[in-house]
VOTI-81619 format. One record per residue (C-alpha): residue number from 0; x, y, z; residue in three letters. Coordinates in nm, 3 decimals. Layout:
{NUM,{X,Y,Z},'ALA'};
...
% end
This chain:
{0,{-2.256,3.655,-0.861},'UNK'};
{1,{-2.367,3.615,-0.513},'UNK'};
{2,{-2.566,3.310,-0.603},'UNK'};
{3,{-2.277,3.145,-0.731},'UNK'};
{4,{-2.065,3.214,-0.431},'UNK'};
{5,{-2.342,3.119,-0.224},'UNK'};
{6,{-2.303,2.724,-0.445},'UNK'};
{7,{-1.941,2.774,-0.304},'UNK'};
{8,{-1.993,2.795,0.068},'UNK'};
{9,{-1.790,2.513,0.189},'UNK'};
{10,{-1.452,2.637,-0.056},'UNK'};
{11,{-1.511,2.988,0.048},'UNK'};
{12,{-1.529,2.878,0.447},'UNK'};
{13,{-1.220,2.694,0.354},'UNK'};
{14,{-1.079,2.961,0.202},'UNK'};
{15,{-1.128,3.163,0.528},'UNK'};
{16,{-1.040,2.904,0.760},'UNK'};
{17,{-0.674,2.868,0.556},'UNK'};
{18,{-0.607,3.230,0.601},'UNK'};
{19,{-0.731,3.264,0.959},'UNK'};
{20,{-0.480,2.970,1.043},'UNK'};
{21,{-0.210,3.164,0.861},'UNK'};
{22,{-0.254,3.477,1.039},'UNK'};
{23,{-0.260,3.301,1.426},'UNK'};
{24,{0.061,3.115,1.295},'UNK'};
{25,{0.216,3.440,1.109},'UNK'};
{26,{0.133,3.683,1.381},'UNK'};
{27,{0.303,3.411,1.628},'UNK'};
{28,{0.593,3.342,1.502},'UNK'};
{29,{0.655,3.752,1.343},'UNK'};
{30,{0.601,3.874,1.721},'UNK'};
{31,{0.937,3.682,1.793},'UNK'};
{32,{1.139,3.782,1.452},'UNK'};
{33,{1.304,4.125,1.328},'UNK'};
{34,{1.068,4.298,1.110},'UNK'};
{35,{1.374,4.286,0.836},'UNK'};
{36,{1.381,3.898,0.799},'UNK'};
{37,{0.964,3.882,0.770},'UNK'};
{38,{0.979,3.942,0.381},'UNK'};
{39,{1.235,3.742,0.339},'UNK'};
{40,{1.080,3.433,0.551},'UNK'};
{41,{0.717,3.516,0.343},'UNK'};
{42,{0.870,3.395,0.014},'UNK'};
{43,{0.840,3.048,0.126},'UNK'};
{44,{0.524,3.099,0.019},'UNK'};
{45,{0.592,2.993,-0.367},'UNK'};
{46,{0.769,2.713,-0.261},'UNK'};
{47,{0.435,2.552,-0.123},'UNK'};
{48,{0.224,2.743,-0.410},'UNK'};
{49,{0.406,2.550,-0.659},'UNK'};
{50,{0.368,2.186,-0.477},'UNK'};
{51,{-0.026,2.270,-0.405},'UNK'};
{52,{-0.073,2.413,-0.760},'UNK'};
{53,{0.097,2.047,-0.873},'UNK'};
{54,{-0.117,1.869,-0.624},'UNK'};
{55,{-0.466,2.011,-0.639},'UNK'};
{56,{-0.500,2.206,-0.931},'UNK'};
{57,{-0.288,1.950,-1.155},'UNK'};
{58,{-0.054,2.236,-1.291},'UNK'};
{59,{0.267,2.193,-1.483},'UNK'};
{60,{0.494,2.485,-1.439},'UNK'};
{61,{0.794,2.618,-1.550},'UNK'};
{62,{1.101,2.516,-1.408},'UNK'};
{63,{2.031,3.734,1.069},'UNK'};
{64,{2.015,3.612,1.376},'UNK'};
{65,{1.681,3.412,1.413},'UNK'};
{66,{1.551,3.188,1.631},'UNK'};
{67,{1.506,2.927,1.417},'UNK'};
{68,{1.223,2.790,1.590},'UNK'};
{69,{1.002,3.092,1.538},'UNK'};
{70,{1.167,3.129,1.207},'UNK'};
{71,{1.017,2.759,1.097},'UNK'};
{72,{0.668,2.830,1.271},'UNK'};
{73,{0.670,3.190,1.028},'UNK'};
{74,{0.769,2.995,0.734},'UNK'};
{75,{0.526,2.704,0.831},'UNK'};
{76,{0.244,2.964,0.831},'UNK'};
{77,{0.349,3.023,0.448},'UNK'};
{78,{0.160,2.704,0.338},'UNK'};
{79,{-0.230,2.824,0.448},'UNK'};
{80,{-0.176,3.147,0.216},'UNK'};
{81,{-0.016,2.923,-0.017},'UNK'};
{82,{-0.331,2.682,-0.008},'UNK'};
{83,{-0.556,2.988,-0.001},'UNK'};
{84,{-0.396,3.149,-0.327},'UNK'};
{85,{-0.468,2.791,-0.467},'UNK'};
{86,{-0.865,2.736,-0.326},'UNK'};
{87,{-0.903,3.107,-0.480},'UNK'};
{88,{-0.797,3.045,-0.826},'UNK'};
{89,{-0.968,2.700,-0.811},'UNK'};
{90,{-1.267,2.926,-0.733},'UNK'};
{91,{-1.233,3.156,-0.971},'UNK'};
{92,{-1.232,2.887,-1.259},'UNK'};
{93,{-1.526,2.672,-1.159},'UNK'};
{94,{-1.712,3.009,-1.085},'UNK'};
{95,{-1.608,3.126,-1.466},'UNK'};
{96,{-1.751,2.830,-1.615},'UNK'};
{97,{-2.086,2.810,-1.455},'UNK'};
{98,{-2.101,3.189,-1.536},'UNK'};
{99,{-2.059,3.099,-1.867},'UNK'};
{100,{-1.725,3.299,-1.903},'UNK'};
{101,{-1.813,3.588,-1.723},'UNK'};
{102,{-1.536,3.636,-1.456},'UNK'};
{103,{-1.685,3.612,-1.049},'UNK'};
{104,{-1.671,4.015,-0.935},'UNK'};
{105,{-1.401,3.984,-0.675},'UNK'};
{106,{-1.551,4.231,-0.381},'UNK'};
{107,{-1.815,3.907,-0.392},'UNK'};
{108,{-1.496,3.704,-0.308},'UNK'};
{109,{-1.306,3.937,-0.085},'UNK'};
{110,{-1.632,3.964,0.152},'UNK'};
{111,{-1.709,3.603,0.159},'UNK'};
{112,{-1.358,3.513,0.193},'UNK'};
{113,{-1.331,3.813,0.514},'UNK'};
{114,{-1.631,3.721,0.690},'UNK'};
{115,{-1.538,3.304,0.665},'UNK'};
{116,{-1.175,3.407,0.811},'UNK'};
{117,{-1.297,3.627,1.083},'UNK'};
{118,{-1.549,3.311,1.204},'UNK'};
{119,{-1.198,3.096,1.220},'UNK'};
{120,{-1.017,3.380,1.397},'UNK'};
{121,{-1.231,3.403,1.656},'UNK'};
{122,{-1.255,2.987,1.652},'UNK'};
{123,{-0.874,3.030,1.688},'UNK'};
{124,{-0.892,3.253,1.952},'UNK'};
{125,{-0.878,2.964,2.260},'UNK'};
{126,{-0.568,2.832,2.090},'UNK'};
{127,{-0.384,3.164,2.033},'UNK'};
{128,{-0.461,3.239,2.401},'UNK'};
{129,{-0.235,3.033,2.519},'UNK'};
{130,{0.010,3.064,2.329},'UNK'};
{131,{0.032,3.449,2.399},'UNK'};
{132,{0.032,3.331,2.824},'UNK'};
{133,{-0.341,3.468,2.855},'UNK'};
{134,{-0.555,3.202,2.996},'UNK'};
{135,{-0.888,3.160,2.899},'UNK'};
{136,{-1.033,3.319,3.178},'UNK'};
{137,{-0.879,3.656,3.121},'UNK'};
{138,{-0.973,3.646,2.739},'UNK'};
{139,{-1.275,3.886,2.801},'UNK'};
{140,{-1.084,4.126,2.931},'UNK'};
{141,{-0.806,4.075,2.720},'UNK'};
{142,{-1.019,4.140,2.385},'UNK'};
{143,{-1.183,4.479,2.608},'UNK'};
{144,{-0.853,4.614,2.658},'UNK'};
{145,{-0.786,4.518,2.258},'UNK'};
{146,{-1.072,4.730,2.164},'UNK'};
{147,{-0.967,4.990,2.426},'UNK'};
{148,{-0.601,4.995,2.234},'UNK'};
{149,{-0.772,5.013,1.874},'UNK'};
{150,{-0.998,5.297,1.970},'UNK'};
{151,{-0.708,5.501,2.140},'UNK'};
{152,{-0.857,5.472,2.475},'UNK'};
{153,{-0.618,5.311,2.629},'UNK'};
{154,{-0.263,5.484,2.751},'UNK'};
{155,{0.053,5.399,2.484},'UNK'};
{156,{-0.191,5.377,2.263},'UNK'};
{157,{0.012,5.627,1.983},'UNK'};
{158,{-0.132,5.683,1.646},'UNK'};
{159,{-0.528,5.483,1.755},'UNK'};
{160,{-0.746,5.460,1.632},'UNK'};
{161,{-0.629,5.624,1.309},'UNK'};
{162,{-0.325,5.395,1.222},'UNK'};
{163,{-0.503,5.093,1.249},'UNK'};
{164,{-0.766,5.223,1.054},'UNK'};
{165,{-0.498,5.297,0.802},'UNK'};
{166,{-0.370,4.943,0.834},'UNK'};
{167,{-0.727,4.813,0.733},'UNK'};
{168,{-0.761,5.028,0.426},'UNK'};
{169,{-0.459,4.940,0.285},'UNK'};
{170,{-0.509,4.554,0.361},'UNK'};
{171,{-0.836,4.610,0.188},'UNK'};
{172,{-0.654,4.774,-0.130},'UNK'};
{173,{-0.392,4.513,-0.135},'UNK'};
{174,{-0.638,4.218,-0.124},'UNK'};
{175,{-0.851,4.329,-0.435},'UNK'};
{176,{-0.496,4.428,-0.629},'UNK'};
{177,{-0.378,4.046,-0.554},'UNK'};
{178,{-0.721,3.872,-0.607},'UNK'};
{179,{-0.709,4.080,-0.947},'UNK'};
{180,{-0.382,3.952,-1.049},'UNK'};
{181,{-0.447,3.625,-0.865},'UNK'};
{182,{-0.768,3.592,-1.102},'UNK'};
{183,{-0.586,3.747,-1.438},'UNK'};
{184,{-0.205,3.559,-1.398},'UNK'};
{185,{-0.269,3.269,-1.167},'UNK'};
{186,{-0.179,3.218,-0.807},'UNK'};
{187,{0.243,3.165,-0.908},'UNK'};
{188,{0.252,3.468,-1.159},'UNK'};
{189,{0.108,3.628,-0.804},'UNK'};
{190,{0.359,3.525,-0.572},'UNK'};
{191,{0.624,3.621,-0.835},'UNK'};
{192,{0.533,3.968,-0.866},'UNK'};
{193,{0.507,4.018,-0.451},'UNK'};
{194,{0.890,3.918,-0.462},'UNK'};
{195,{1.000,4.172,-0.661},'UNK'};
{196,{0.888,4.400,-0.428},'UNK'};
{197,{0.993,4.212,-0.111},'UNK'};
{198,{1.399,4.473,-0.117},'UNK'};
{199,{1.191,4.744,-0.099},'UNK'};
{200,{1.036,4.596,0.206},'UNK'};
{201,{1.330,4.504,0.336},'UNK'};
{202,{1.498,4.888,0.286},'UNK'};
{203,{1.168,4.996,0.443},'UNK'};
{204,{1.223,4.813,0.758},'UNK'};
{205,{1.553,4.986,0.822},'UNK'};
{206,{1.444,5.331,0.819},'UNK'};
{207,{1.376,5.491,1.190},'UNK'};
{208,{0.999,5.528,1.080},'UNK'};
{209,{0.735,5.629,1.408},'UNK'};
{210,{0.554,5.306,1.561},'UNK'};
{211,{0.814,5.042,1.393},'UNK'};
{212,{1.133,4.876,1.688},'UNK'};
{213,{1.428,4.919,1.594},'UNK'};
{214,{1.575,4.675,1.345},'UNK'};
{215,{1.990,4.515,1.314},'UNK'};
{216,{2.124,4.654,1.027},'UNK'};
{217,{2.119,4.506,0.708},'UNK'};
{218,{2.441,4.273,0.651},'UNK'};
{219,{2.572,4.152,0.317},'UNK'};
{220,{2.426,3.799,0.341},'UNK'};
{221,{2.057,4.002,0.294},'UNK'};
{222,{2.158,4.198,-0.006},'UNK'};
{223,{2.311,3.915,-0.168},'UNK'};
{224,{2.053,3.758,-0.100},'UNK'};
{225,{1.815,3.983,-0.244},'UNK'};
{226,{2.028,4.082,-0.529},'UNK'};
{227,{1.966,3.673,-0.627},'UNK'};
{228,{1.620,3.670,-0.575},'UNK'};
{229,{1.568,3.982,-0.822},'UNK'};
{230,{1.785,3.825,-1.074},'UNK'};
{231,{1.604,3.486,-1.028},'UNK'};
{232,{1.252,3.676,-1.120},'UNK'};
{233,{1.446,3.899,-1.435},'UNK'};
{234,{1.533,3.515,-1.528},'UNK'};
{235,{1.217,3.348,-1.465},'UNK'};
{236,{1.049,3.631,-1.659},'UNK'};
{237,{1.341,3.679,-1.942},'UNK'};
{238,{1.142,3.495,-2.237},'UNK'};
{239,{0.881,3.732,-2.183},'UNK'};
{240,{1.084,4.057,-2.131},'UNK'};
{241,{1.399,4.002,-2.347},'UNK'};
{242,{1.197,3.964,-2.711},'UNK'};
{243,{1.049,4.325,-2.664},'UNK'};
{244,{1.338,4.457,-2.533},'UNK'};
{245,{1.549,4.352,-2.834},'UNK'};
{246,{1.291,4.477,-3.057},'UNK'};
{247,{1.292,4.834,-2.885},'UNK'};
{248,{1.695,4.810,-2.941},'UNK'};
{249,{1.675,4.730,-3.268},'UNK'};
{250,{1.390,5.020,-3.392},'UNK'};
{251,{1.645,5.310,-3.185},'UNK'};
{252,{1.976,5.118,-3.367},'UNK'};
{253,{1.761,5.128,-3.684},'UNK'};
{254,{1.598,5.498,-3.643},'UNK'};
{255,{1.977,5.652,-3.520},'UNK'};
{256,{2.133,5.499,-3.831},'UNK'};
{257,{1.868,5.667,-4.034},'UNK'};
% end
């Protein structure tokens, strides 16, 4: 397994390069956006997953008050995890056939993939800088006092350095439950199933929850909004749902009559 991501080295560095470009971007333009509009924003996502899976993998598939600047730089991030869903899958079929039809063990992946984007981050680093108003001259200290915050060592720093230790394991857990489904359904199948759970997300956000600003309060334009989005999935997913459904129906209608 590690042999065969080894072959890969230039797809997996890509692969990490992608998503550390989509977290300087994402991190950027989220620091200027309510927390309730992020999920919303992070669906654009399958919007460029479908034109990369076209492009590169050759696919055929089924048919608030923001600043909108900050709003277009978020949703502009959406293409490198977009790309990155795509690179993965791509990897995870050339890697199948060399094994011979064995699947590639996806810790192999998720540590390959981590280590690539934290080289880019810190690559990134001199750009993000100055975008944040830190020149490069204070980055030193700015990264000590970072690693002061994370450790709790620092004052304000609430909830260090067990929250963001929190924050890591569950990253960790979510990116072997998506490479898993990204590897099993495909990188759209992926992005379809991380919508259906984007109005909890949203509900989530308005709770008065310890460490999270406050948010505006949700107005009917968002649940509209996510009342479509939820039927578009049921829809999407309706040939696959509706046959089994109809079945159970019929065995109760049949079983009660008996």
């Amino acid at each position: 397994m590690i042999g065969v991501a080894g072959s890969k080295k230039k797809l997996l560095f890509l692969i990490g390069g992608v998503e550390a470009v989509s977290s300087v971007l994402g991190f950027y333009g989220a620091s200027q956006l309510p927390g309730v509009v992020l999920p919303l924003l992070g669906q654009t996502v399958l919007f460029w997953q479908v034109f990369f899976a076209l492009t590169l993998l050759k696919k055929r598939l089924s048919t608030v008050q923001v600043n909108l600047m900050f709003a277009a730089i978020y949703c502009a991030s959406m293409i490198f995890p977009a790309l990155d869903s795509i690179l993965k899958e791509r990897l995870f079929r050339e890697a199948k056939e060399t094994l011979k039809g064995k699947d590639l063990d996806l810790f192999v992946v998720n540590s390959f993939g981590s280590l690539a984007q934290s080289a880019c981050i810190l690559l990134l680093l001199p750009l993000l800088a100055p975008l944040r108003g830190i020149p490069l001259s204070g980055l030193p200290g700015y990264l000590a006092e970072g690693w002061s915050v994370f450790w709790g060592l620092a004052g304000g720093a609430t909830g260090a350095p067990m929250l963001p230790l929190l924050y890591i394991g569950a990253n960790l857990a979510f990116n072997i439950a998506a490479l898993n489904l990204v590897r099993s359904a495909g990188n759209v199948i992926t992005s379809l199933v991380m919508a259906s759970i984007v109005p909890f997300t949203i509900y989530a956000f308005t709770f008065d929850l310890p460490f999270l600003p406050l948010n505006p309060p949700l107005g009917l334009p968002f649940l509209l909004g996510t009342v479509v989005m939820v039927a578009g999935l049921a829809l999407y997913n309706g040939p696959q749902w509706i046959g089994p459904v109809r079945g159970m129906i019929s065995n109760w209608l049949n079983t009660e009559e008996a």
